[in-house]
Structure formats: C-alpha cells, structure tokens
C-alpha positions in Angstrom: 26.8 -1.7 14.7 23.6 -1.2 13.3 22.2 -1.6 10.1 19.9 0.3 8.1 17.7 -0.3 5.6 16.3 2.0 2.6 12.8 2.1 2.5 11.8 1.6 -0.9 8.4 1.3 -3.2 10.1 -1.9 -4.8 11.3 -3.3 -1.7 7.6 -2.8 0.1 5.8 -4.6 -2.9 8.5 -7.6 -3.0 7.6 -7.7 0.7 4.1 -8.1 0.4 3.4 -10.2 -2.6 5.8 -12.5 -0.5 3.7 -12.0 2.7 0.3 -12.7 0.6 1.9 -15.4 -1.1 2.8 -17.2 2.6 -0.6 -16.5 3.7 -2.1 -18.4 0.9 0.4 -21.3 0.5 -0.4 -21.4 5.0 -3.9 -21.9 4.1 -3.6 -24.4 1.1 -1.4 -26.8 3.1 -4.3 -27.3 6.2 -6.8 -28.2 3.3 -5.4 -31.8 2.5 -4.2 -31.5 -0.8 -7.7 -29.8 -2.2 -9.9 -31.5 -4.1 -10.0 -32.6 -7.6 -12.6 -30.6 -9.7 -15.2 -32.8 -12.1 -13.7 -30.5 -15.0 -10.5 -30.9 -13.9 -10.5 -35.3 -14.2 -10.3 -34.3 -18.2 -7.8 -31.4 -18.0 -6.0 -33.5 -16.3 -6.2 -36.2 -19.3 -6.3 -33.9 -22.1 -2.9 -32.2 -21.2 -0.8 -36.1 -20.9 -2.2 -37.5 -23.5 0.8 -37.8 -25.6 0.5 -35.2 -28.3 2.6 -32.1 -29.3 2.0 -29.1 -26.7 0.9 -26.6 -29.1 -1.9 -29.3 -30.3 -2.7 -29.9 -26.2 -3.3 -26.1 -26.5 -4.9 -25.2 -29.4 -7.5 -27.6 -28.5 -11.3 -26.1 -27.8 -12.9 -29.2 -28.0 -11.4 -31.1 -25.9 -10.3 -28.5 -23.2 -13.7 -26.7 -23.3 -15.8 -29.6 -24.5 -16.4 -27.7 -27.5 -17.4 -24.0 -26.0 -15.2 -22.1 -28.0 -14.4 -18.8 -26.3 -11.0 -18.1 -28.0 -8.6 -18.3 -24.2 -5.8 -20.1 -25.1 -3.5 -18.5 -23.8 -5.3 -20.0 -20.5 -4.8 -23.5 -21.9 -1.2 -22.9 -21.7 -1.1 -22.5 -17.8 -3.5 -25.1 -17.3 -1.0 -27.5 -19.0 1.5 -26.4 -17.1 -0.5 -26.8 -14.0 -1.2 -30.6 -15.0 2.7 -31.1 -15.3 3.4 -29.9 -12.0 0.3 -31.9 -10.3 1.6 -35.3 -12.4 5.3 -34.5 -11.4 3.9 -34.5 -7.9 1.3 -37.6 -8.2 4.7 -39.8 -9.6 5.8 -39.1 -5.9 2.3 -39.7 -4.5 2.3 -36.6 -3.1 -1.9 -35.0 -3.6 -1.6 -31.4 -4.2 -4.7 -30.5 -6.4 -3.8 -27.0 -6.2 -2.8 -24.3 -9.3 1.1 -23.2 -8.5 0.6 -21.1 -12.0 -2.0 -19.0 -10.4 -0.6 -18.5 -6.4 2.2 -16.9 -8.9 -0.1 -14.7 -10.7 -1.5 -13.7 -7.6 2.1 -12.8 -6.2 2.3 -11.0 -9.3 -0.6 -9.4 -8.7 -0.3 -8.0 -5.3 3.2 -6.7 -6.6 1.9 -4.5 -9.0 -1.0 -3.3 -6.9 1.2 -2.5 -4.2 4.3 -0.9 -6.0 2.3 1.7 -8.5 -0.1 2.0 -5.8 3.0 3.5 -3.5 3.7 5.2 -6.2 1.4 7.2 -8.0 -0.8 7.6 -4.8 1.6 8.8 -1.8 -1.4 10.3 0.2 -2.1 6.5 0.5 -0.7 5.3 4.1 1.5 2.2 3.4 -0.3 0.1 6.2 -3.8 0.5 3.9 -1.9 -0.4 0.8 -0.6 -3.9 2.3 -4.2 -4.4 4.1 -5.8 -4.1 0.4 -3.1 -6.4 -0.9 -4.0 -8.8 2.0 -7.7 -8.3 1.3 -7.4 -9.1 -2.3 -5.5 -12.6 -2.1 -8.3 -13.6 1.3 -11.3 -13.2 -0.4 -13.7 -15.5 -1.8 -12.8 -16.7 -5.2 -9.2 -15.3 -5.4 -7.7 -17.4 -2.4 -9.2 -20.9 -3.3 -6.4 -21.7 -5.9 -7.4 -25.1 -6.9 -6.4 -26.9 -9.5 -9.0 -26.2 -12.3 -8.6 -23.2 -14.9 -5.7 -20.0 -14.9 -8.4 -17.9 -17.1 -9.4 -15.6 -14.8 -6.6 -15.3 -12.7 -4.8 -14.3 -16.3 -7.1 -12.1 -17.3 -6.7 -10.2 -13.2 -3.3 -9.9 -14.4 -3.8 -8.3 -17.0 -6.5 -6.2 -15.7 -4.5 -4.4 -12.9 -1.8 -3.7 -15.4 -4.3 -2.2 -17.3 -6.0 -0.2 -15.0 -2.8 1.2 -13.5 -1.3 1.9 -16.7 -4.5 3.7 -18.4 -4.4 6.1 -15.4 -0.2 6.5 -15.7 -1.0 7.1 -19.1 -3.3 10.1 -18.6 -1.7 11.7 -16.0 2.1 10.8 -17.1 1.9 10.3 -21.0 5.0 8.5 -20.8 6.2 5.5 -23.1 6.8 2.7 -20.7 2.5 3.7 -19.5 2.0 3.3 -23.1 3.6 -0.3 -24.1 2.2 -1.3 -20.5 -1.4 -1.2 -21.1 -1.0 -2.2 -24.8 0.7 -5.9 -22.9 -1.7 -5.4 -20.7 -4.8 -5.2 -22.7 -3.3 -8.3 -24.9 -3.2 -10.2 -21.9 -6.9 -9.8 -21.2 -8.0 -10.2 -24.7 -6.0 -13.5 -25.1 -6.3 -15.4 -21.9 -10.6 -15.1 -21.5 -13.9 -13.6 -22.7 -14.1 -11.6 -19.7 -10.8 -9.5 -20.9 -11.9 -9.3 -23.7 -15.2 -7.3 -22.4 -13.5 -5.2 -19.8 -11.1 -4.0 -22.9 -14.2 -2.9 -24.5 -15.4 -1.3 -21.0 -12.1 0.7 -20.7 -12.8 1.7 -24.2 -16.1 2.9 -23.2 -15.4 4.2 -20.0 -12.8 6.4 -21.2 -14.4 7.5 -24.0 -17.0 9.1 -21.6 -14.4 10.7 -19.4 -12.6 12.2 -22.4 -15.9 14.0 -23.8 -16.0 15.6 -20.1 -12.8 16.7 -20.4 -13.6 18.0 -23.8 -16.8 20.0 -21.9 -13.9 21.6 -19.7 -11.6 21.9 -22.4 -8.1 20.2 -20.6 -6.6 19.5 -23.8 -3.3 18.0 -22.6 -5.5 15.6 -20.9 -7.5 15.3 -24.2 -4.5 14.1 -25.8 -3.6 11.5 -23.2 -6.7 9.9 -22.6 -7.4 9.6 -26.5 -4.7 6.8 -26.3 -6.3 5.0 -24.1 -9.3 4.8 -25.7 -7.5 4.1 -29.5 -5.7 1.2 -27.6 -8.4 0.0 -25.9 -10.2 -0.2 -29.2 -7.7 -1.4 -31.5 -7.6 -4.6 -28.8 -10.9 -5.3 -29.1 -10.8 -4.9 -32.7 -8.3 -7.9 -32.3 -10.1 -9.6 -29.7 -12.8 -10.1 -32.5 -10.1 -10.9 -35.5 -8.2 -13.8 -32.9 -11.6 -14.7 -31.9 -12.9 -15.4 -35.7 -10.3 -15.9 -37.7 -6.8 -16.0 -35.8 -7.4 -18.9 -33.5 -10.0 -20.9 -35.4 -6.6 -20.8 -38.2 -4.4 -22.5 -35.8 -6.8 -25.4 -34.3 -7.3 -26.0 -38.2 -3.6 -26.2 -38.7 -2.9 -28.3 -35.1 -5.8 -30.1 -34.7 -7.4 -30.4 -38.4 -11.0 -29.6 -36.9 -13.1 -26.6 -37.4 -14.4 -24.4 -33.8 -17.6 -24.2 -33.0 -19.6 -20.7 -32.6 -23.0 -21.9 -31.4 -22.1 -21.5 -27.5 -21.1 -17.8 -28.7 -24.1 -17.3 -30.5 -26.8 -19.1 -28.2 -27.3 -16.0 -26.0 -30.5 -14.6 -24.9 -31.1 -12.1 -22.5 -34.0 -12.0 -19.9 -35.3 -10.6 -17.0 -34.0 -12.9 -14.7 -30.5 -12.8 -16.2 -30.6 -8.9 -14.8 -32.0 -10.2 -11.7 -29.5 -12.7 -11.4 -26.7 -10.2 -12.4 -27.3 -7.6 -9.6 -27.6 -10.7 -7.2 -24.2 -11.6 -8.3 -22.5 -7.8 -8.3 -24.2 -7.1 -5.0 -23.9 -9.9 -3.1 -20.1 -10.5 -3.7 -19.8 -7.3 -3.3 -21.6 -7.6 0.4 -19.5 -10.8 1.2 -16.5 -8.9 0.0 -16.8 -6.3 2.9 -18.2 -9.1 5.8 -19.3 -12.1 6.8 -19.7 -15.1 4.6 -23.0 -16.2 3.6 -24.8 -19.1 1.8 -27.7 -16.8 1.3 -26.8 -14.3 -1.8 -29.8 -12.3 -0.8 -28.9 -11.1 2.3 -25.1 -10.5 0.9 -26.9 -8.2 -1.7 -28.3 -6.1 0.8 -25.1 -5.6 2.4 -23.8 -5.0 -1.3 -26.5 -2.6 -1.9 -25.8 -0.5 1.1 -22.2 -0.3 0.8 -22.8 1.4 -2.6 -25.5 3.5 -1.2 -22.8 4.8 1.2 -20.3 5.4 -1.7 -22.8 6.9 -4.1 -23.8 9.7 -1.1 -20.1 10.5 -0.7 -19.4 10.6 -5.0 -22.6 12.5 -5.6 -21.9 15.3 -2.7 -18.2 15.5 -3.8 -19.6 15.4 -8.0 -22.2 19.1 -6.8 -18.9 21.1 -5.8 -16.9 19.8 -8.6 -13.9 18.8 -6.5 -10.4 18.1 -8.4 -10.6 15.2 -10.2 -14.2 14.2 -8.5 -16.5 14.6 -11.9 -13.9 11.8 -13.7 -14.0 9.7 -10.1 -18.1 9.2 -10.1 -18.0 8.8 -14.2 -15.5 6.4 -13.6 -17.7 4.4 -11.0 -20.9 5.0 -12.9 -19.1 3.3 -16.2 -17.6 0.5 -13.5 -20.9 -0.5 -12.4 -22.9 -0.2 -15.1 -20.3 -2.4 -17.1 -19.9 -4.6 -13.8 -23.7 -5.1 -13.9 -24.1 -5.7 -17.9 -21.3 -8.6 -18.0 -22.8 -10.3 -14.6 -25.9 -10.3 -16.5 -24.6 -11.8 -19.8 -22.7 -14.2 -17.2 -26.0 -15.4 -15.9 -28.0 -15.7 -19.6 -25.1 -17.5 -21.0 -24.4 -20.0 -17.7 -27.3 -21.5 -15.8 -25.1 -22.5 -12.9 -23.9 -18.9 -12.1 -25.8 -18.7 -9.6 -25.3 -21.8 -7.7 -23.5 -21.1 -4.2 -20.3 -22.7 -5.2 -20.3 -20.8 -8.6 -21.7 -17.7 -7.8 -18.5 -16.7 -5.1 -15.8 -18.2 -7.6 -13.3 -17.2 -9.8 -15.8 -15.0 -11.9 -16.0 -12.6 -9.7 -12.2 -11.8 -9.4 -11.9 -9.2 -11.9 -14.9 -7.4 -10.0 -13.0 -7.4 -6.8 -9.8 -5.9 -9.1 -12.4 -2.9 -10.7 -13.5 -2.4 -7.3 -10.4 -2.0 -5.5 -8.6 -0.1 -8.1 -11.4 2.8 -7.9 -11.6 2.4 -3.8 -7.9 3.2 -4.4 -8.7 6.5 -6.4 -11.3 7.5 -4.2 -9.4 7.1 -1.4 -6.7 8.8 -2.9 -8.4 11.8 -3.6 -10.6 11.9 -0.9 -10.4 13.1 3.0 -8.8 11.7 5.9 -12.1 10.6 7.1 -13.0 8.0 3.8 -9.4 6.5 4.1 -10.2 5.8 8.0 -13.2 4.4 6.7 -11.7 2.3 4.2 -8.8 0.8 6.4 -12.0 -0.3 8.9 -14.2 -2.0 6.4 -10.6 -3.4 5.1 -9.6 -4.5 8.4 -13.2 -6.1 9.3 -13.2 -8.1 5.8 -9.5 -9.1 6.6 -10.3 -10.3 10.1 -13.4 -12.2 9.1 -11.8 -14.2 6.2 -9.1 -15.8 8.4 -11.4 -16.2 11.6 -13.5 -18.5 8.8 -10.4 -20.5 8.1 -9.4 -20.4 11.8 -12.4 -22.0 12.6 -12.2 -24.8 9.6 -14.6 -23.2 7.0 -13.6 -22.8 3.7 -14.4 -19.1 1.8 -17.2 -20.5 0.0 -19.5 -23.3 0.9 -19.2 -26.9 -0.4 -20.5 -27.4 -3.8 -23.9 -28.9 -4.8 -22.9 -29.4 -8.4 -21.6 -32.6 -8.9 -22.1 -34.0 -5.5 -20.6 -37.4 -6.5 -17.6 -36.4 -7.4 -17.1 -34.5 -4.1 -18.3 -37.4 -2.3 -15.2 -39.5 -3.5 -12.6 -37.2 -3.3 -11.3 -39.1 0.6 -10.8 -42.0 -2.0 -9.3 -41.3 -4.8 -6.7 -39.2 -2.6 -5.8 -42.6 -0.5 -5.1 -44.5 -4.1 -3.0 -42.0 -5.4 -0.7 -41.5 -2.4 -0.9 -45.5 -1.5 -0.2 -47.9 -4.1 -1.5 -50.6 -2.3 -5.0 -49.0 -1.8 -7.9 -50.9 -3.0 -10.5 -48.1 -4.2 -12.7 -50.9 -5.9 -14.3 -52.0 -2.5 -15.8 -48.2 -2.5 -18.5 -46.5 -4.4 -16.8 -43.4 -6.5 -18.2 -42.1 -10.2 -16.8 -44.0 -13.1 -14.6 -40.7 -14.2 -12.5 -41.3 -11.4 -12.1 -44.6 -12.2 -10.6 -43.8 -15.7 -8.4 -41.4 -14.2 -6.9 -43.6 -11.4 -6.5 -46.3 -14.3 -4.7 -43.3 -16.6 -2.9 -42.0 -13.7 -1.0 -45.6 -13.2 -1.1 -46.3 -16.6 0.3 -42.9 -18.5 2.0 -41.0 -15.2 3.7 -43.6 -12.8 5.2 -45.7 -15.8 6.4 -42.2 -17.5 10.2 -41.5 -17.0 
C-alpha cells in the first residue's frame, strides 16, 4: 500500500523552518554552551533581581544603562531568555544561547517560505528553501547567543511587513491589511531600527505611488496609498511611544524619568558615510562568499555584486518591463535607506565598526531587505537571473557550513572586552561543578559578582 502525500505551501514552510531550525540548534550544540556576553553578566542580573516583571521590563536604565531607545517590547524576550538560561544553570547545565530568538528565526523562515510559495509560483521550490537556508547561516543571524532579542524582533516584524505591503498592493485584501498594521507595530515596538525602516517603507512607497500616478494605474493608486498611510500613522506612534507612551510607564513602574541625551547626541560626519558603505557593502560581500576579517576587501565583493544587479535593473528599467520601473525604485529607495541608517549606526556607535560588531545582529534586517527584493527580482525576471541566484545562493550556503565544518565561527573572535572572553573556560567549569574553585584563576571582577549572584539568588531559588 502506498501512501501519498499532498504537497502543500503550509506543509513546505513547516518543513523548512524545522529543517533551518535543526541546522542551527546542530551548530549551537558543537560550540560548548556559547559564551556569556559582557552585556549580558547584567541582563542576566537585572532580569532575577526580585522585582515585579513589568518593573524588570520597563526598565531603560538598568537594561540599557540608561540609552533610552524606547524597545521594550525587546526587554520582554530577553527576560524570558534569562529564565530559561537560570532554569538551566539550577541544573548546571551552560547553555548561553537565546531559545526566544532560534524561535523567531523558525518563525521567520516560515513566513518567508510559505508567502514566498505563494505569491511568487515562478519561484522553483528548491531556491525558496536554499534562501531560507541562507538566511538562518549567515553571519549575524545564526550566532543566537544569549544577549539581546531586538533585532531578531524587529526581522520579524520586517518580513511580515514586507510581504504584506506587497499582498496589499497587488491583493487589497483585509487579512494583507491587519498583517502589515501587526507587522509594522512589531518593528516600531521592539527597536530603533523598526522604527526607521517603518519610516523607509513610508518613503519608499510613497515614491512608487507617484510613478504609478505618472502611469495613471489607479486601482494600484488606491492600494498602495494604504501602505503608505499605515506606514506613517506607525511612525507617527513610533514618535508618541517613544516620547510620551513609554517614558509614562517607567514613571509609573520604576518612579524615574528616561533620558534623551543618547537620542539627541548625534552628529553626522564624513567618516560615518564612509563607515556606513563599509558596513552595507561589506556584509553584503561576505553575505554572497567567503568570510573575511578584512571589511575592505568584503566591500569590494559588496560593490560588485551590486554593480551586477544595477546593469541587469537599469537594462530591464530602458524597456519598461512589467513591473520593472517599481522593482529598480524599489532597490534605489532600499539602498539609499540601507546606506542612510548604516551611516546614522556608525555616528551614533563608535564600535560599529569593530570586526565582532560590524558582522552582528545589526545587520539582520539588511539581509531581510535584501532578500525580500532578490525574491521580486527573481520573480519577475528570466530564467537566466534565477539560475544565477540559486548559484550565488548555493556558493554562500556551501561556504558558511564548510566554515563551521572546519571549527571557525561566522564571525571572528571579539576584540572588545577581551577579558571577559579570556574567562569564559572558567566561569563555565564553576557553573556546571560545584566544587570548582574559580578563585585560584584570574577572571574580571563582573564575573565574580555573577558567580556569587548565580549561587546566591538562582541555586537557592525553588
């Protein structure tokens, strides 16, 4: 007797946010339990420390060291993060790694894959999973350690988004409608990089709506308008939560007032530019092939690659293909949006550019813009660019696990806060033996306190 099985788009996306899930929980469990991040030694502290959750979360000062930026909704998954790793520590078990965000990234891929399958059929279903693959592998978005949910949230929220403000144009339906209003909540809510890329979409859309306005498609008029009125009624509440909403509620819960200065200390340069191509580029090169220390050399590769795409957008843009004028406006608004918030990254943060910073987290929602429009392109486009697209997949694919084959981690070791690295072989051995006598080693004073509050405020807990 055999047995059959329906071949569906929910059943293909369940599969392979479980398969990128297995991939990534394969590669956590060869890397010792991770490593405990400086920041994290005060998370860590700041989420047991005995008060009411919804004062452990409305807490900027003590979760951000006072560098209000009005996430959270962040703070929550952190704290459930620390719960997790302390229910695990009572069993001595080391496993310095964020369950909240593998989840998100399961998630993730879900979405990706299933409205990919299904608003873009032209798409074969082998280059689909290979993205999904290539998503959760590269640098930044497979390290999962146990430090901060932000950007993995505001990822989230972002391919919702994106997916749902193109459902929404081409569809008009409801369900595309309350989607990217969630959506775009999400983003504004969970970090200041949502809350930008919400402002972007506004933008963005806003440009390809006055080119549909030039060509007169006023159904598609209608559609996009919505877009762009939700995109900038969020932002409107991005700046209402950010200045009134949230400041209210650490008042109420924490009886302090925020502080703006890290907001308003901002100053653009000339070397924040440089510094923000560096960092758009050279992800974007390491993205697409070999890992390398040297951000330069990844920015050539960078620079090429979208050399090669602006040829193929600008020669499709002259005959005024289909939907080909919105694709490059699309790209044009991506970049140039892409470019501005690296920059603003790189005035606001002086370790951007450092090479355990610079191939991090912050660059996940790039990798999300990026992909989502490789997606478009490809599913518009010829044979030939989705043969090319499956290669350069493939290639990133197959050099991101022939790194971890060969022991290398993603991204190299970090330079900041060397001392704390330095110690990490010790504090693991005191927190899965007892017995272990860390005192007749040298590790930074922070660990102490947090081996002396780990025994103190999380083995004596019930």
């Amino acid at each position: 007797m055999k047995i059959h099985f329906k071949r569906t788009n929910f059943g293909a996306a369940l599969l392979a946010a479980f398969l990128c899930m297995g991939i990534q929980l394969l590669i956590l469990m060869g890397r010792d339990g991770g490593g405990l991040h400086f920041e994290s030694l005060f998370f860590f502290m700041n989420y047991l420390d005995g008060r009411s959750f919804p004062a452990q979360i409305m807490d900027p000062n003590s979760n951000d060291w006072g560098f209000y930026q009005a996430r959270e909704l962040s703070y929550l998954f952190d704290a459930l993060d620390t719960r997790f790793v302390a229910f695990l520590l009572k069993k001595h078990i080391v496993w310095f790694h964020s369950v909240c965000s593998l989840l998100l990234c399961g998630i993730m891929v879900f979405i990706q894959h299933y409205y990919t399958r299904k608003f873009f059929p032209k798409i074969p279903g082998m280059l689909v999973t290979l993205i999904s693959v290539f998503f959760v592998l590269s640098q930044g978005v497979t390290g999962l350690d146990y430090f901060r949910c932000a950007k993995y949230l505001t990822a989230a929220g972002l391919w919702g988004a994106l997916l749902a403000a193109y459902a929404c144009c081409r569809y008009g339906s409801v369900k595309s409608r309350a989607a990217l209003i969630v959506s775009l909540l999400l983003m504004c809510l969970s970090d200041r990089q949502g809350f930008f890329f919400t402002a972007a979409l506004c933008g963005t859309m806003a440009v390809i709506m006055l080119w549909q306005s030039r060509c007169r498609w006023l159904l598609s008029i209608r559609r996009s308008r919505f877009v762009v009125l939700a995109a900038l009624g969020m932002t409107f509440f991005g700046i209402l939560n950010n200045l009134y909403i949230t400041p209210a509620l650490v008042r109420v819960l924490n009886n302090y007032e925020v502080n703006f200065a890290y907001q308003r200390d901002f100053q653009l340069s000339l070397g924040s530019f440089k510094s923000g191509f560096l960092f758009l580029t050279g992800n974007g090169g390491n993205w697409f092939s070999s890992f390398t220390g040297d951000i330069s050399i990844a920015a050539v590769t960078g620079s090429l690659l979208i050399c090669g795409l602006g040829v193929e957008l600008y020669y499709r843009f002259r005959k005024c293909e289909g939907s080909w004028p919105y694709l490059t406006l699309a790209w044009i608004c991506a970049l140039g949006a892409m470019f501005i918030c690296a920059s603003a990254m790189a005035a606001r943060h002086d370790k951007l550019m450092l090479p355990d910073v610079v191939y991090g987290t912050y660059a996940i929602n790039f990798l999300v813009i990026t992909l989502f429009l490789l997606t478009l392109t490809a599913a518009g486009g010829k044979e030939r660019f989705r043969k090319v697209l499956l290669c350069l997949v493939g290639i990133g694919i197959a050099l991101r696990l022939g790194m971890e084959y060969m022991g290398d981690r993603f991204a190299p070791e970090p330079q900041s806060f060397k001392g704390y690295h330095s110690g990490q072989h010790v504090l693991k051995e005191a927190l899965r033996d007892p017995r272990f006598d860390e005192k007749r080693y040298l590790i930074p004073y922070r660990m102490e306190l947090f081996l002396k509050f780990y025994r103190e405020r999380v083995l004596t807990k019930e």
